[in-house]
N, C-alpha and C positions, 0 to 999 in steps of 0.2 A: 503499500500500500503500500508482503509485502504483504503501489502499489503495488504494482508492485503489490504485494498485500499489504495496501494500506491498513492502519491498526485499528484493529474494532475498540482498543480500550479509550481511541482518539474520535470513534467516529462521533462528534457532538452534535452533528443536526438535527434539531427539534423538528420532529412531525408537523405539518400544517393541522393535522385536524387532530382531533382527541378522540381514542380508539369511543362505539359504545359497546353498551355494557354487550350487548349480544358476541362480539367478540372474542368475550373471552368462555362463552358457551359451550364450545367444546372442548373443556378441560373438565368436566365432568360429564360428556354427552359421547355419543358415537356407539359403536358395536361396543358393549358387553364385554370388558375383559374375559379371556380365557385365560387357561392355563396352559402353557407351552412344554413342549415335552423336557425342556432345560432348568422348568417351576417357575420363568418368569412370566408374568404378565404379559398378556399382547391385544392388542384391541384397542380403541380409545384416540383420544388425541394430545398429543403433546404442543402445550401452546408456551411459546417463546415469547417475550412483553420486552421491549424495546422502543425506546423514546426515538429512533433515527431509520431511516430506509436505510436499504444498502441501496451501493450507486447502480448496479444496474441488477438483473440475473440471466442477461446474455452470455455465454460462457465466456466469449472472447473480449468481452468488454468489463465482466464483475472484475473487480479487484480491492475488494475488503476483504478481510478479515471474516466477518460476520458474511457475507456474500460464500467468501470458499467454503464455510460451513457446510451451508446450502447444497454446495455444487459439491459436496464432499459424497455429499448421499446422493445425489440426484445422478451422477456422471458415472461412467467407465472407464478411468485410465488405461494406457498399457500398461503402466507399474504403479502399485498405488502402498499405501502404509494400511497395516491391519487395523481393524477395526479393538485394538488392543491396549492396554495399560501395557507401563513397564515399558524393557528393554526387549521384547513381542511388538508393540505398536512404534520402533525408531527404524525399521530396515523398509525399504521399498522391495515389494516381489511384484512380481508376475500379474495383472488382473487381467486384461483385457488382452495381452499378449500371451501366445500358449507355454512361455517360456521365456529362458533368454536370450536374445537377436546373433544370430550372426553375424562376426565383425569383421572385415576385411585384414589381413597382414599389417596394412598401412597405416590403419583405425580409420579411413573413413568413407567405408560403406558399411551401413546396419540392416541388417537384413530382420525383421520380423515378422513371424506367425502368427495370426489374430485366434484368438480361442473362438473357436463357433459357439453357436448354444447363448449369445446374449442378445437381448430382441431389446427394441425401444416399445414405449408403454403403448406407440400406436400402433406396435404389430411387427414392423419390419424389422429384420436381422441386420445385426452388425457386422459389418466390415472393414475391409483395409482401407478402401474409400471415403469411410467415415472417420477416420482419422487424418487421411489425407486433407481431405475438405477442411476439419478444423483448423490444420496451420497454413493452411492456402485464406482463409477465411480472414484468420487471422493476421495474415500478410496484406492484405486488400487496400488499398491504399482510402477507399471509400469507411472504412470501419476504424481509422484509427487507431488502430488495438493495441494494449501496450504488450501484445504478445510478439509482435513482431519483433520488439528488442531480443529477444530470446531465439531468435532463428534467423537474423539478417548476417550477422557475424560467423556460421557455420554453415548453411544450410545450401547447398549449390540454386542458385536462380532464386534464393530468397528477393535478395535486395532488387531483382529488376521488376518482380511484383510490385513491392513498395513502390519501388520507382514509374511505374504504370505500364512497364514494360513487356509485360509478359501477365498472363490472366492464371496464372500457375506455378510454383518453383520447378524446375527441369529436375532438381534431383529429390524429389519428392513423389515415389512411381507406387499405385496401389493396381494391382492385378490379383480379385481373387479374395481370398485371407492374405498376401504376403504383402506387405510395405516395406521398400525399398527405401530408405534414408542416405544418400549421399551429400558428402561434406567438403565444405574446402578444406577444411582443415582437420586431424583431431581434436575430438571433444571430450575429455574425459568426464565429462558431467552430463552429457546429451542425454543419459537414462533418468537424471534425476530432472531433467528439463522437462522430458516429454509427461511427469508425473505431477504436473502443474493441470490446474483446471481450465486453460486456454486451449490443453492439445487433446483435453477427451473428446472420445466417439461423438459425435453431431449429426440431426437427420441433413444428406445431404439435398435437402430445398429450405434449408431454413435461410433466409434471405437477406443479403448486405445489404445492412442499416445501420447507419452512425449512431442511431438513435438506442437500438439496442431489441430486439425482443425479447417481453414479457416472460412467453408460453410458450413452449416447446417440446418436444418428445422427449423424453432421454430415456439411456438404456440403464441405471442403477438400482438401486433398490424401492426409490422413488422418484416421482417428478412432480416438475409444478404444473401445478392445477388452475392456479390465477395468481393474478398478479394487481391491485389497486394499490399504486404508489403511493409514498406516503401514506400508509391506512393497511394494509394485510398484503401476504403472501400465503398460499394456502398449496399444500402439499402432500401429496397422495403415492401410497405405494404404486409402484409400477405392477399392473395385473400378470404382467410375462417377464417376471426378471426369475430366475433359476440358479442364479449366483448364492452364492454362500457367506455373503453379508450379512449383517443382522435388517432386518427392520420388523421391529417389534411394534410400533402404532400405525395406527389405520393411516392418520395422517398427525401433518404440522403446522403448524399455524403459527407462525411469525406478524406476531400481529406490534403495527407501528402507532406511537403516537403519545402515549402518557408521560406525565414527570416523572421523575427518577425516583423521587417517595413515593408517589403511588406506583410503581411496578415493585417496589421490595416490599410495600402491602400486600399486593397481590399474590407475588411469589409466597410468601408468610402465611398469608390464607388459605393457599392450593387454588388462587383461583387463574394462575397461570402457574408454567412450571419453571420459569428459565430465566436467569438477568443477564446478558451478556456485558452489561456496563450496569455500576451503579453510582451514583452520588460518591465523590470521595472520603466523605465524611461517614458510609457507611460498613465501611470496609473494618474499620476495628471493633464495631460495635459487633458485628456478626462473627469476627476470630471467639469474642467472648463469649458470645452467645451457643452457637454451635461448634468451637472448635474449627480446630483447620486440618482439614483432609479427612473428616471423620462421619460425616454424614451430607449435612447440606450446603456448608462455604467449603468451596476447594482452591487451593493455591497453586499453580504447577508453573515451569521458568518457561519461558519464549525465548527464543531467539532472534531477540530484536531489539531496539533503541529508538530512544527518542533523544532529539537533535534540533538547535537550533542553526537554520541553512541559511546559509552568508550570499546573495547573489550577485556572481561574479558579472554577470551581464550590467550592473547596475555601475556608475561612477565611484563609489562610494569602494568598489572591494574590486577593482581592476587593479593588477599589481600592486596591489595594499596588505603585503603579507604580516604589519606589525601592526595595522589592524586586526587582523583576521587574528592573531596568535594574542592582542589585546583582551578582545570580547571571551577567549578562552581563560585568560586570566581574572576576568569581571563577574562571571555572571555565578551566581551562588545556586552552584548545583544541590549542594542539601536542602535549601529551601525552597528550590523549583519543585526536587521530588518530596517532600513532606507536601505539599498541595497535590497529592494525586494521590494520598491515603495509604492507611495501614496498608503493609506487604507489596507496594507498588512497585518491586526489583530496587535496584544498587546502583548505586553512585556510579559512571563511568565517563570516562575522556576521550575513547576512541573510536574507530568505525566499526571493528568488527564487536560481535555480542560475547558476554560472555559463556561459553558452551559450544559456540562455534570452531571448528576444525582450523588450528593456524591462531587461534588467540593466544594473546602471553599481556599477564596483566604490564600497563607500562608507567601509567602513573603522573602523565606527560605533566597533568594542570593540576591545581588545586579543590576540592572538593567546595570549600569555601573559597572565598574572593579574596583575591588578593590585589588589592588595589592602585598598591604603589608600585608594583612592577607593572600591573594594567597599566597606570598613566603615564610611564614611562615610556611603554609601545605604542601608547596612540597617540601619543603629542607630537602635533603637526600633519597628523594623519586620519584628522576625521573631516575634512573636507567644509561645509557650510556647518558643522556640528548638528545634521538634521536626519532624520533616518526612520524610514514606516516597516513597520513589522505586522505579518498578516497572521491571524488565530481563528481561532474556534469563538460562538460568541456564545459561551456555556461557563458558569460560575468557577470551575477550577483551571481552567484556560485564562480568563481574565486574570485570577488573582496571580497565575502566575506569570503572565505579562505585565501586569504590574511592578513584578522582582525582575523582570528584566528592564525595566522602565527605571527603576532606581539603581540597577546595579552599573547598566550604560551612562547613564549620568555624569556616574563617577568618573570617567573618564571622557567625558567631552561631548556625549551625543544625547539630541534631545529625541526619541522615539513616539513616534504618531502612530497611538496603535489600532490599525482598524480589523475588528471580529467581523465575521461571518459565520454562516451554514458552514456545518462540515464539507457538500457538498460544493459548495462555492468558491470554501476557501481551495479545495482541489481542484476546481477548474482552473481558477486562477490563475494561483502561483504555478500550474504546470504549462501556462500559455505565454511563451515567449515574450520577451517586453512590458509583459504586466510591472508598472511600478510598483518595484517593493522593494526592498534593501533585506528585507531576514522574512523568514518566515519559520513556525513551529512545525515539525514535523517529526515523524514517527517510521517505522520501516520493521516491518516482521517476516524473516525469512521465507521466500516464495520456496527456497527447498534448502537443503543445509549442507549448503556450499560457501565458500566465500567470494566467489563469484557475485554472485547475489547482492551482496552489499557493497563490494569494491569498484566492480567493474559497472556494473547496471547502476547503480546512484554516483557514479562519477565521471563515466568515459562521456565525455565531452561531444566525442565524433560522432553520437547516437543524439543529437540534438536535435528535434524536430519543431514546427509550428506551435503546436500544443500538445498535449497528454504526454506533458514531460517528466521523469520520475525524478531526474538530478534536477531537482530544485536548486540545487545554488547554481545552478549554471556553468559549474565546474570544469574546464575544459587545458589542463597543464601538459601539454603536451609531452616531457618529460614521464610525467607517469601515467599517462596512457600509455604509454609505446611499454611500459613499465606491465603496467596491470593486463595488456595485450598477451605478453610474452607469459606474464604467469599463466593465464588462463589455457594454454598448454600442455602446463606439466599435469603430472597425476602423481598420488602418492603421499608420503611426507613431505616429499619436495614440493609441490605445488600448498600446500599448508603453510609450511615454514616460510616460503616465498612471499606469501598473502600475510603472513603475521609481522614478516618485514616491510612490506608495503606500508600496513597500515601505520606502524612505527614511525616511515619514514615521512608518511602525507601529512602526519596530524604533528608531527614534529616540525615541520619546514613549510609548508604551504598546507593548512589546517582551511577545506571547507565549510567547515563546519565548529558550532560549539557542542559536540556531546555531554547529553546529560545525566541520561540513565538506562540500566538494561531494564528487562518488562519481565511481568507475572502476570498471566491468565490470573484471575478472578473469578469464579463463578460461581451462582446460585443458585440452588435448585430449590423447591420445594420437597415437600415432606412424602408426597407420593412418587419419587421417583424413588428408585431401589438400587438401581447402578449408576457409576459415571464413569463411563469412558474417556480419558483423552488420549489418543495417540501422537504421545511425544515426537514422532518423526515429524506430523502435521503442524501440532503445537497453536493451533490455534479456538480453542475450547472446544464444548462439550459435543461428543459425538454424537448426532442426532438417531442414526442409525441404528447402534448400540443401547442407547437409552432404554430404559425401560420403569413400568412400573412394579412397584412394590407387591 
């Protein structure tokens, strides 16, 4: 988010309208629990209370957090993470591929078998074609999709897609069950790519649209069934899925719209079952309440950060590296993250998370502000002393653009801070030229590579019109050609190489001010009996697995 999956614990856009009460109806309604031959519950509907939409639920277009959920259950990867706890739900296998691909000598031709036997909810069988379509779809220059970052830089005849040059990538061949994936290069991460919710199985007529559709077939355990923005998502098992996923409720129901105290009412009451965000303020009150990891508040780590993004596009941070390493020394990372509530993850300075492959803690900045080396690196170096910062307009957003409002000060800059919709403020900032000198942002691994964080939220030469993920507009040519050559290797070497990177970017030319790694959250109600989260995915509760008590 990522988006990359952008972070659901960021997504702060208030619903237009306020769910009613009928909404949340089917959390005590629908078929009859049964009893499954495993003794779990099945039947019924699991309703999700969320104060914000996700941005879209086009597969090639979603990219929250809270969105991949969705597309977790609903889709068919080639490799996907089990539906598991533990070190069971952190490996990618096989799902929608009969196995593992055949690789060329050179490493780059992948050869894969699609497993027969998976059908989409409107009947038709999946194929090699339907995988193909989704990173062709994906590539379409009409769709903007931020998937195309993820297959322009390997993918033979990616980029002339993009480019409107071709209505297809040439090394992208489906005959059959077999997909053929040919590459410019080696990819030692292409399996954990294709395991992203932009390359699952898709009917092929679902049709290019910037805009996104709603409603569409998928082949998983379930699919969506409607879609009323801002106001509900409604989510139905797939009648012909034969797979060996869980899906234990009839259906889901993502329903949008209420404050943040009334959905942890509601959760409390059982008259929904799920908070994927709550109030910050609520987070210690429920460690107390119910414990952490013991029944209904769960804590688990992500792989991810949130990061205040320096834009390099703007006057203000074009070769201004004692700027840039300034606002590292300024801004009071303890007191950013105590405004995002009990158990919100750990203090941190650099790009990659901690947990990720290639991290070495470094230590570069101060947790708290250090001011008088702050004002020594930006004296002379703040330009008109003026500077807009773009946020979320949701109560722990503000307060904490406030501590950045005071901490900048200190050293020279007066900060205009304009909030928005979550959603707006991702338009925005990721549309070229928008003024803004900083913006808040967040970033939760799209797969657990370092890839993902280095190269995708920095390489510069992936800079497009809009639907930009490098938000600071980061473009050092030095370490690009840097973060290029890693993304190469495999191994410990390509680890250690990435753990040097980020050493070397946040020490000498710092994009960004990091401020903290992330923890899932989440809250269930009293009739749920399991919580899944598969650590690989990391991004909350597994809707699939869920069940009742």
């Amino acid at each position: 988010m990522t988006r990359r999956l952008w972070l659901a614990i960021a997504m702060l856009a208030i619903g237009a309208s306020l769910l009613v009460a009928a909404s949340f109806a089917g959390a005590a309604s629908g078929k009859s629990p049964q009893s499954s031959s495993m003794g779990k519950k099945t039947g019924g509907t699991l309703v999700v209370d969320s104060d914000s939409d996700v941005d879209y639920t086009d597969p090639q277009l979603d990219y929250l957090s809270t969105g991949w959920q969705i597309q977790y259950v609903t889709q068919v990867k080639l490799f996907n993470f089990a539906d598991k706890n533990g070190a069971a739900g952190t490996q990618l296998q096989p799902e929608g591929a009969a196995g593992q691909p055949l690789v060329s000598k050179d490493g780059k031709t992948y050869t894969f078998k699609v497993k027969p036997g998976f059908v989409f909810s409107d009947g038709k069988p999946v194929t090699a074609a339907n995988y193909a379509y989704a990173i062709n779809r994906g590539l379409n220059p009409k769709m903007s999709s931020p998937a195309a970052q993820f297959m322009t830089d390997i993918v033979v005849g990616a980029q002339a897609v993009v480019d409107g040059k071709a209505a297809t990538a040439s090394g992208v061949i489906a005959k059959g069950n077999t997909l053929t994936i040919k590459l410019l290069k080696p990819a030692p991460d292409l399996i954990a790519r294709l395991s992203m919710a932009f390359f699952s199985a898709i009917p092929l007529n679902l049709p290019i649209d910037p805009n996104g559709v709603d409603v569409y077939a998928s082949a998983g355990p379930y699919y969506i069934a409607s879609r009323t923005p801002n106001r509900q998502i409604v989510i139905k098992r797939n009648p012909h899925y034969k797979g060996n996923r869980p899906h234990n409720f009839d259906q889901i129901v993502f329903s949008v719209g209420n404050s943040l105290p009334t959905i942890r009412l509601n959760v409390e009451s059982g008259k929904s079952d799920y908070a994927p965000v709550l109030d910050a303020t609520a987070y210690g009150e429920l460690a107390k309440k119910y414990g952490v990891n013991k029944s209904q508040f769960f804590v688990k780590p992500q792989l991810g950060v949130s990061y205040l993004a320096l834009n390099h596009d703007r006057p203000l941070f074009k070769k201004n590296v004692p700027l840039e390493k300034a606002i590292n020394y300024a801004v009071d990372r303890h007191a950013i993250t105590v405004q995002a509530g009990t158990l919100a993850g750990k203090r941190t300075d650099q790009i990659l998370p901690p947990g990720m492959n290639g991290f070495k803690l470094l230590k570069l900045y101060p947790n708290n502000p250090n001011f008088a080396a702050a004002k020594k690196l930006a004296s002379g170096h703040t330009g008109d002393g003026k500077a807009v910062l773009y946020t979320v307009n949701r109560a722990t957003n503000l307060n904490q653009a406030a501590i950045y409002q005071f901490d900048l000060k200190q050293i020279g800059l007066d900060l205009e801070v304009k909030p928005f919709t979550r959603a707006v403020q991702i338009h925005k900032e990721g549309t070229r030229g928008e003024p803004f000198d900083m913006t808040v942002e967040g970033w939760i691994a799209d797969y657990p590579d370092p890839f993902d964080f280095i190269n995708i939220l920095l390489d510069g030469t992936k800079l497009t019109s809009e639907n930009n993920v490098n938000v600071a507009y980061y473009n050092n040519p030095k370490y690009v050609k840097a973060m290029q050559q890693a993304s190469l290797l495999s191994g410990q070497k390509r680890y250690t190489t990435y753990g040097q990177l980020d050493d070397d970017i946040m020490t000498n030319d710092p994009p960004w001010a990091a401020i903290r790694g992330f923890n899932t959250r989440d809250f269930v109600s009293s009739r749920i009996g399991c919580y899944v989260y598969p650590p690989g995915l990391a991004i909350g509760l597994d809707y699939a697995a869920a069940c009742l008590k």
